[in-house]
ZADO-1210 file (C-alpha; in nm, 4 decimals, padded with zeros to 6 digits):
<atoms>
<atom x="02.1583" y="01.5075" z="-01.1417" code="UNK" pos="1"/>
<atom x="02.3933" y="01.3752" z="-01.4155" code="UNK" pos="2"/>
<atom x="02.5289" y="01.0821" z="-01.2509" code="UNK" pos="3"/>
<atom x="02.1978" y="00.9582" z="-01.0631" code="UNK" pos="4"/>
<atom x="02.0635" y="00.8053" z="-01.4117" code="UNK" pos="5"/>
<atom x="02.4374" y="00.6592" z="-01.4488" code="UNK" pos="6"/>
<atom x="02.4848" y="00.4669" z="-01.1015" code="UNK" pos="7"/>
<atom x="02.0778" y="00.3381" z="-01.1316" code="UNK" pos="8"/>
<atom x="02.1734" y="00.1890" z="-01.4458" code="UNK" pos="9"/>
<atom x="02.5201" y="00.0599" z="-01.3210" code="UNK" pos="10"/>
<atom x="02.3279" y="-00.0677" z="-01.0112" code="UNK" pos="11"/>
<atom x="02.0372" y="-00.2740" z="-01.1981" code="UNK" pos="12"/>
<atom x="02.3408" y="-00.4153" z="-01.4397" code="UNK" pos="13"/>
<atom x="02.5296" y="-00.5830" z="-01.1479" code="UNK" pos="14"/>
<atom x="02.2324" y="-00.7228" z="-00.9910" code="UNK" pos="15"/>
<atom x="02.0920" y="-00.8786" z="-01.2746" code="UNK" pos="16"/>
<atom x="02.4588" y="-01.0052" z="-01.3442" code="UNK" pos="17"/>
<atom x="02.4826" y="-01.1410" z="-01.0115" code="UNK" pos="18"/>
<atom x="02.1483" y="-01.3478" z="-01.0904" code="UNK" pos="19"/>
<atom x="02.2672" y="-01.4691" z="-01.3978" code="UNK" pos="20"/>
<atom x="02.6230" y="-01.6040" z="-01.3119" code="UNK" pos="21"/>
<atom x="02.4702" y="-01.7282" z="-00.8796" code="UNK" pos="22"/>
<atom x="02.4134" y="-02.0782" z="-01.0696" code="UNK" pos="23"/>
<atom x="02.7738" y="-02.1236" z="-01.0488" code="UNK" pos="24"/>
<atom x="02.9192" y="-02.2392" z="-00.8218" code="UNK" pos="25"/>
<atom x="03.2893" y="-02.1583" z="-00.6644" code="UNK" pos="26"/>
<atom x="03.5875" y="-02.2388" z="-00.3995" code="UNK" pos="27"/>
<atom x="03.6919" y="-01.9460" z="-00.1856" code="UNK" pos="28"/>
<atom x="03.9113" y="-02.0897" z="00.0990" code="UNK" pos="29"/>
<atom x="03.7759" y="-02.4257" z="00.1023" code="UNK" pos="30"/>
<atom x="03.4365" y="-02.2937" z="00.1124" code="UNK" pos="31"/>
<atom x="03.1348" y="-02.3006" z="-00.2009" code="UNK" pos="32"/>
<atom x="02.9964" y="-02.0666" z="-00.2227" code="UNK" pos="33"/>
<atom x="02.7156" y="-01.9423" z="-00.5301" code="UNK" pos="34"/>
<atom x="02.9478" y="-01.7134" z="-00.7868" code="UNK" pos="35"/>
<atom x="02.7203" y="-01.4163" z="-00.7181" code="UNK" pos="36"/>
<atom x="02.9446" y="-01.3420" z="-00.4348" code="UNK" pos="37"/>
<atom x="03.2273" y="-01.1945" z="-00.6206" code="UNK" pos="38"/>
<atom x="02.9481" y="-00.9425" z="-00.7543" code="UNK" pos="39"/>
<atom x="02.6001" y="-00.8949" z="-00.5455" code="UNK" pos="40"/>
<atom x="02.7418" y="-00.6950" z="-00.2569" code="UNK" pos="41"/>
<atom x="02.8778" y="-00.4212" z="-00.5292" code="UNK" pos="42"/>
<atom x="02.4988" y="-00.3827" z="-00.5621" code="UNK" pos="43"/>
<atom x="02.4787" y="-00.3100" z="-00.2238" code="UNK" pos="44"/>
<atom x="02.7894" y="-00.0334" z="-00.2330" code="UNK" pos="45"/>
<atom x="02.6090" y="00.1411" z="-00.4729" code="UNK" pos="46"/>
<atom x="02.2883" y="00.1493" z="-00.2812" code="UNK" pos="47"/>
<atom x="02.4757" y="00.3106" z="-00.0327" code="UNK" pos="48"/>
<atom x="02.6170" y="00.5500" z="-00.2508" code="UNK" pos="49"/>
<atom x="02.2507" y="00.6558" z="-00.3849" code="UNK" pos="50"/>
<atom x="02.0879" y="00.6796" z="-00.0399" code="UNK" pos="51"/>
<atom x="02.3562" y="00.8730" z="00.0989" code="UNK" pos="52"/>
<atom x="02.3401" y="01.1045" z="-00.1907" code="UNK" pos="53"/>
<atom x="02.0042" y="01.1240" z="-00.3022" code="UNK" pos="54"/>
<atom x="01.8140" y="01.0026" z="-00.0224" code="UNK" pos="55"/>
<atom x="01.5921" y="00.7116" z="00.0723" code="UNK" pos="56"/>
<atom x="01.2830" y="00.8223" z="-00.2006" code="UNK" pos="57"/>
<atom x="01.5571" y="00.7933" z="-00.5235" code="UNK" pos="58"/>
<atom x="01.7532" y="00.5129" z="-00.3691" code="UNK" pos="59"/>
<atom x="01.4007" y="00.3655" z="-00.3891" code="UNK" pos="60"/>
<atom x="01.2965" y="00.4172" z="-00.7392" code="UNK" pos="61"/>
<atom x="01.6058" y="00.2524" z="-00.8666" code="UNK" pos="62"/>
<atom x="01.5353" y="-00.0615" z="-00.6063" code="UNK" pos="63"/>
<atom x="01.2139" y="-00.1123" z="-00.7784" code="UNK" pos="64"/>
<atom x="01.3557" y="-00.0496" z="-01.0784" code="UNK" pos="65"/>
<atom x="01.5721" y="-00.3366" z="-01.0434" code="UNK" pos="66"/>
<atom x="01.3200" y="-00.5554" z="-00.9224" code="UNK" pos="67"/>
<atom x="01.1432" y="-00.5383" z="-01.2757" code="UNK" pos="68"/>
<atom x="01.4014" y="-00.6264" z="-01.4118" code="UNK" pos="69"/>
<atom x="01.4675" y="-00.9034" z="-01.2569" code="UNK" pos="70"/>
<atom x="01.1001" y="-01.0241" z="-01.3253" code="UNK" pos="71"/>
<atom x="01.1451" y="-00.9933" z="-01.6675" code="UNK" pos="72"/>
<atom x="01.4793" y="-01.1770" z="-01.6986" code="UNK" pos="73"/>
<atom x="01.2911" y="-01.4576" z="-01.5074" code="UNK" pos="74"/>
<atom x="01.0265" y="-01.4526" z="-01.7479" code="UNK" pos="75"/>
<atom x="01.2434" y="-01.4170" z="-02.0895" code="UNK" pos="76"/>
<atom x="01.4591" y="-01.6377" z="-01.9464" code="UNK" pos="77"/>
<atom x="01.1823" y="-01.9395" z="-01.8933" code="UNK" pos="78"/>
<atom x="00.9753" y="-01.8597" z="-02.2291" code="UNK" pos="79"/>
<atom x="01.3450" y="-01.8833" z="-02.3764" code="UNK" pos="80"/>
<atom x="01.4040" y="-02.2331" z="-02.2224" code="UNK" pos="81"/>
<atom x="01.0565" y="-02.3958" z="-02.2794" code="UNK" pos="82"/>
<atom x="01.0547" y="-02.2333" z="-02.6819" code="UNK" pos="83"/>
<atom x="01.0984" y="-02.5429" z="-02.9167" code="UNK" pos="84"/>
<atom x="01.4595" y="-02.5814" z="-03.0729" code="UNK" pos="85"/>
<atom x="01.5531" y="-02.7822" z="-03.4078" code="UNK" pos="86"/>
<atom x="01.6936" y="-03.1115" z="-03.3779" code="UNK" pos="87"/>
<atom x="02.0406" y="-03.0173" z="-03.5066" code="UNK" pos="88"/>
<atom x="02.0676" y="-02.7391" z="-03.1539" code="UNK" pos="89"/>
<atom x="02.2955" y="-02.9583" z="-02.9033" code="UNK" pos="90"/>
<atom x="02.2777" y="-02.6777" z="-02.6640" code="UNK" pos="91"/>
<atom x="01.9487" y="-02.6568" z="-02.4909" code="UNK" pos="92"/>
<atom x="02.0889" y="-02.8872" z="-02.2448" code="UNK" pos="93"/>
<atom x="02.3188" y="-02.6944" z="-02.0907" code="UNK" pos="94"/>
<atom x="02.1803" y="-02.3442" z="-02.2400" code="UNK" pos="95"/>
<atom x="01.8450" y="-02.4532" z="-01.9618" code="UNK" pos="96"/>
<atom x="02.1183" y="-02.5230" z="-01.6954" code="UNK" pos="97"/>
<atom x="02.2536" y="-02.1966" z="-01.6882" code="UNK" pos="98"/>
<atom x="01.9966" y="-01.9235" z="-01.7832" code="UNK" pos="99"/>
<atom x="01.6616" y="-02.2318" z="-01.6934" code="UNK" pos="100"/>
<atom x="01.5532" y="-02.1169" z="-01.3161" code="UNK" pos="101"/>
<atom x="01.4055" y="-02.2780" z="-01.0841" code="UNK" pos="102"/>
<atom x="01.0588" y="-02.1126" z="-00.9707" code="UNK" pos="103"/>
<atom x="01.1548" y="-02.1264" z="-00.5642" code="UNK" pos="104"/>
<atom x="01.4800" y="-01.9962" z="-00.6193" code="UNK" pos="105"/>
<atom x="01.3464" y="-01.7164" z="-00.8193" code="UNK" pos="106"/>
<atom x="01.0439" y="-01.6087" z="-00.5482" code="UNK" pos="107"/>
<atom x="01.3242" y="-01.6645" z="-00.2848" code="UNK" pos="108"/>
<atom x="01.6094" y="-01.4496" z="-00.4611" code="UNK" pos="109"/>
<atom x="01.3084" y="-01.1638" z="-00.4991" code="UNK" pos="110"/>
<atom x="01.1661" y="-01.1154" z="-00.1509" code="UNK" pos="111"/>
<atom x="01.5427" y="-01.1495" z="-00.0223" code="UNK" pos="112"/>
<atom x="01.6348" y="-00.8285" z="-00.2350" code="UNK" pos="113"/>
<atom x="01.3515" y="-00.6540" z="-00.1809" code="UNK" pos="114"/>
<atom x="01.3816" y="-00.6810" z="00.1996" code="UNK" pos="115"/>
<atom x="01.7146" y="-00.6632" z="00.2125" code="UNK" pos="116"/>
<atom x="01.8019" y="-00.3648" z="-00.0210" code="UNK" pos="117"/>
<atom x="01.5032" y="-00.1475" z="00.1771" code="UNK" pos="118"/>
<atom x="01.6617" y="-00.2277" z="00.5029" code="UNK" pos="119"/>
<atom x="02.0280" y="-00.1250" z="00.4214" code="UNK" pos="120"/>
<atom x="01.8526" y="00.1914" z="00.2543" code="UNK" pos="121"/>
<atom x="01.6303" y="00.2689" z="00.5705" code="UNK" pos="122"/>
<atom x="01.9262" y="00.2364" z="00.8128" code="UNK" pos="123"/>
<atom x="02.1539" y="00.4503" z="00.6034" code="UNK" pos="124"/>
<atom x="01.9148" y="00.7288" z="00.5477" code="UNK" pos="125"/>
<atom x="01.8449" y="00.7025" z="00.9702" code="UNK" pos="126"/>
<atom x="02.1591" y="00.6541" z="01.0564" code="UNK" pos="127"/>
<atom x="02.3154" y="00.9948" z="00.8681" code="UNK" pos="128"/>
<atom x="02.0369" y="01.1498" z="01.0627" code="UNK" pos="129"/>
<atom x="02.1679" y="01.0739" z="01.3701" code="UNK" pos="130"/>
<atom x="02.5448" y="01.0720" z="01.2666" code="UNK" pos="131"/>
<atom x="02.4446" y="01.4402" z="01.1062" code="UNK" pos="132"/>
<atom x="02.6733" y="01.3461" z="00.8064" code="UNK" pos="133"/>
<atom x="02.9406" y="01.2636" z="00.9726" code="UNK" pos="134"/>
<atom x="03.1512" y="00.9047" z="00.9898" code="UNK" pos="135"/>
<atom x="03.0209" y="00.7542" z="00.6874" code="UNK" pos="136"/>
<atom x="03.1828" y="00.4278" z="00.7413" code="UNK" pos="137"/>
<atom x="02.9701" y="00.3354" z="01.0481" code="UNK" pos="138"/>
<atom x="02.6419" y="00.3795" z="00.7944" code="UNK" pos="139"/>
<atom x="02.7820" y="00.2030" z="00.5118" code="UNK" pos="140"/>
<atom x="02.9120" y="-00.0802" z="00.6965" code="UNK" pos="141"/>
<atom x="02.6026" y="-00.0761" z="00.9320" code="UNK" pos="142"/>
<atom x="02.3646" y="-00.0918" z="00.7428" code="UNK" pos="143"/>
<atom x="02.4939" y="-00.3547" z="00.5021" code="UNK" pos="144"/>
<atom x="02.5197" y="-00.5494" z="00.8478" code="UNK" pos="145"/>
<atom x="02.1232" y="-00.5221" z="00.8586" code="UNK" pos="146"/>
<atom x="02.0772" y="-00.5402" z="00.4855" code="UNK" pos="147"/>
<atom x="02.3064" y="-00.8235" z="00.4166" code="UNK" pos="148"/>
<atom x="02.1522" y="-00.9723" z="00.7061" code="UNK" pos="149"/>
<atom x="01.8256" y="-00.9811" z="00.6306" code="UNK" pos="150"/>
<atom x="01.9066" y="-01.0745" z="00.2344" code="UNK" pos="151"/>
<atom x="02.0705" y="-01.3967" z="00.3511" code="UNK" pos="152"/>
<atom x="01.8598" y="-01.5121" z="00.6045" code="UNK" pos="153"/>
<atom x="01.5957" y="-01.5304" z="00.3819" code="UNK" pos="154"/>
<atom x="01.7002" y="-01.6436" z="00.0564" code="UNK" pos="155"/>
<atom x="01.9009" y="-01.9115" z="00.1879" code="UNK" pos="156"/>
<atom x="01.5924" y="-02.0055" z="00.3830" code="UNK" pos="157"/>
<atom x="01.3477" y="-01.9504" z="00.1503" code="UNK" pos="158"/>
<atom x="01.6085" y="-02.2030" z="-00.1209" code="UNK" pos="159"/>
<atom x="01.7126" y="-02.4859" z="00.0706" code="UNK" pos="160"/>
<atom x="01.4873" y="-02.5275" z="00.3879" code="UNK" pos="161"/>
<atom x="01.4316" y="-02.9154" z="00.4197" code="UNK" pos="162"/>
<atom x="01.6463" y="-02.9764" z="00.1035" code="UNK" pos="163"/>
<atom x="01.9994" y="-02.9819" z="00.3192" code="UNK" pos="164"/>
<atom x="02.0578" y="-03.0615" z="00.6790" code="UNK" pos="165"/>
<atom x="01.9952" y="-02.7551" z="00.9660" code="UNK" pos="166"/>
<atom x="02.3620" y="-02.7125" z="01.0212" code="UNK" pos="167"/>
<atom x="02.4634" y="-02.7384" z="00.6921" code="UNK" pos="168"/>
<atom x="02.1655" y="-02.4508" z="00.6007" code="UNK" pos="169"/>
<atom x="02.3506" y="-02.2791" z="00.9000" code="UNK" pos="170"/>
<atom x="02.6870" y="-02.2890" z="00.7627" code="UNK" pos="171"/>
<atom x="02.5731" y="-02.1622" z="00.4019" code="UNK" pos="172"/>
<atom x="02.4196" y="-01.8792" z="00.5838" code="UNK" pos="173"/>
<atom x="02.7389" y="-01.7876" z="00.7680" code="UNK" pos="174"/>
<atom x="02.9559" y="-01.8146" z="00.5167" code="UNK" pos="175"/>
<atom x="02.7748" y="-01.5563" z="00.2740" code="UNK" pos="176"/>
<atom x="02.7014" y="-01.3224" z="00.5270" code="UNK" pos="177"/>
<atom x="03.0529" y="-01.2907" z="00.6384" code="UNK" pos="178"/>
<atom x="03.1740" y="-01.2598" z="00.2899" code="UNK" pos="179"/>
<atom x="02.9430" y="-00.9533" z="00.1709" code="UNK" pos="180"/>
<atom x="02.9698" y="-00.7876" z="00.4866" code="UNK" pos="181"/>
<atom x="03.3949" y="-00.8151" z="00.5031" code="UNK" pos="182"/>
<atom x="03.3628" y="-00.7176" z="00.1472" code="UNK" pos="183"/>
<atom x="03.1314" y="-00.3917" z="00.2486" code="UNK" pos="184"/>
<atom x="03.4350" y="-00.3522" z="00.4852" code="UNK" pos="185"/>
<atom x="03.7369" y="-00.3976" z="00.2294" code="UNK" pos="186"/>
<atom x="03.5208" y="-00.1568" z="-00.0029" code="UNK" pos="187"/>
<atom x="03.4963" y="00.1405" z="00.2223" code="UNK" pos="188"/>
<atom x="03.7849" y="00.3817" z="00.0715" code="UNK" pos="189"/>
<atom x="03.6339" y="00.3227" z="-00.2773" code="UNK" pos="190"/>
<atom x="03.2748" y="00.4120" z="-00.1169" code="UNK" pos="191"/>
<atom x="03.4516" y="00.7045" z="00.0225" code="UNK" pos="192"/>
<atom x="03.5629" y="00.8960" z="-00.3144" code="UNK" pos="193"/>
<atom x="03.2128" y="00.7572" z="-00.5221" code="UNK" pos="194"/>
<atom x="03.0346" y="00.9302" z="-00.3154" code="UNK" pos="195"/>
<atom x="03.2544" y="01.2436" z="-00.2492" code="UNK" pos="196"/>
<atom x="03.2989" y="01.2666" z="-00.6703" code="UNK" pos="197"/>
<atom x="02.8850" y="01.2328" z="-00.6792" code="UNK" pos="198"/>
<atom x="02.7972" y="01.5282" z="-00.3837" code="UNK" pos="199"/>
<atom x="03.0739" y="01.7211" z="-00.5865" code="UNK" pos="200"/>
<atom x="02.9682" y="01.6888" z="-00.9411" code="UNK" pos="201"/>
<atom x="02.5831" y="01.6622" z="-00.8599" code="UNK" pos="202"/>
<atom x="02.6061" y="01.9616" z="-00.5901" code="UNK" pos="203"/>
<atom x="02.3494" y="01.7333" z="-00.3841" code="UNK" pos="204"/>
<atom x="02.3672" y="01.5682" z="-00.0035" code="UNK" pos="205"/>
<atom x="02.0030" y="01.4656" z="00.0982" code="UNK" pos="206"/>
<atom x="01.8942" y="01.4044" z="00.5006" code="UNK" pos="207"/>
<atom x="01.5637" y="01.2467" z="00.4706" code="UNK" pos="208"/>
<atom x="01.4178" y="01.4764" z="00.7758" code="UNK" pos="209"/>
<atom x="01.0325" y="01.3698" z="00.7546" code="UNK" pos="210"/>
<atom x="01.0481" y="01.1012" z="00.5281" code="UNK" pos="211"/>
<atom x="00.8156" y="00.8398" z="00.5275" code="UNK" pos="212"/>
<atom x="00.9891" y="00.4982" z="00.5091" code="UNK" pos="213"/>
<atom x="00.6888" y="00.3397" z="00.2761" code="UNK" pos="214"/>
<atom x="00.8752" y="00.0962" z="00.0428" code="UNK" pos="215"/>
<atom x="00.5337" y="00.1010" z="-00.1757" code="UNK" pos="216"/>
<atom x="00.4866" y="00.4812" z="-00.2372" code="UNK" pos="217"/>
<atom x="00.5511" y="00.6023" z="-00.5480" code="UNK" pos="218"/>
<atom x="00.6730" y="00.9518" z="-00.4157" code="UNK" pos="219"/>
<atom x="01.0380" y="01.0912" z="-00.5709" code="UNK" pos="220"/>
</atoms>
């Protein structure tokens, strides 16, 4: 499976990306939204993509994959911060604003991945079950629905709960959810030929008959 090591890699890259550059923040249509946007739902394409090609028990070695590193990128990234600098460095300031996170953002931004990446990949793998392989668009786009879903709900919970008012909390919530999931949408042709290139070079198409949806077992 040439390509499987390729789109894990490409897959942990974007997310931890998309972490890096969410402290941003940007104007798309009047609305701000966290500059992860542009990127974190790519991380969900290619989830599809290695679900619906290698099946639920790969798709979930690479999500814990990237889950480590995230960790670690949290940890470097607040040993790097707190390290002692000389006087002359004039950067810390604004070198701790952009890579210095904040602890409940960090737990929040974890769980929400975690949940949210094994729900798309559960509903995929079910959902070409029942499909039998057939109309791939109504399992990529459903179960980014669920995934996205779940994702959102609870890291914009978990990071701003009873720091902004309920229908502003409601608002943020709306707005990234209907952003990753029309850009799930406006992604579906590309989705299309990455996955018909990986069956084809990789000779593989899983159906997880009898698979146990455990996100903690370490079976591959």
């Amino acid at each position: 499976m040439p390509l499987y090591p390729v789109l894990g890699g490409l897959f942990v890259a974007f997310l931890l990306i998309s972490n890096i550059v969410a402290g941003k923040l940007i104007l798309v249509g009047g609305l701000v939204l966290p500059a992860a946007v542009v990127l974190f739902p790519v991380t969900y394409i290619f989830g599809d993509v290695l679900t619906e090609v290698y099946g639920f028990k790969r798709s979930r070695l690479i999500i814990w994959t990237g889950f480590a590193a995230n960790v670690i990128m949290a940890l470097v990234f607040q040993l790097v911060v707190a390290l002692p600098h000389p006087p002359f460095w004039t950067g810390q300031d604004a070198y701790a604003t952009v890579l210095g996170m904040v602890p409940r953002i960090v737990v929040a931004s974890l769980l929400a991945y975690l949940a949210g990446e094994f729900s798309n990949s559960v509903v995929l793998s079910r959902m070409k079950i029942l499909t039998r392989g057939r109309w791939l668009f109504t399992r990529t786009i459903g179960s980014t629905i669920v995934g996205e879903g779940v994702d959102t709900l609870i890291f914009i919970t978990l990071s701003f709960y009873g720091l902004v008012p309920g229908h502003v909390l409601g608002q943020m919530m709306a707005a990234q959810y209907l952003w990753k999931v029309a850009y799930e949408v406006l992604a579906t042709p590309l989705t299309y030929l990455v996955v018909a290139l990986v069956k084809r070079v990789d000779r593989v198409d899983t159906y997880d008959y009898g698979v146990r949806y455990n996100p903690f077992s370490l079976e591959v």
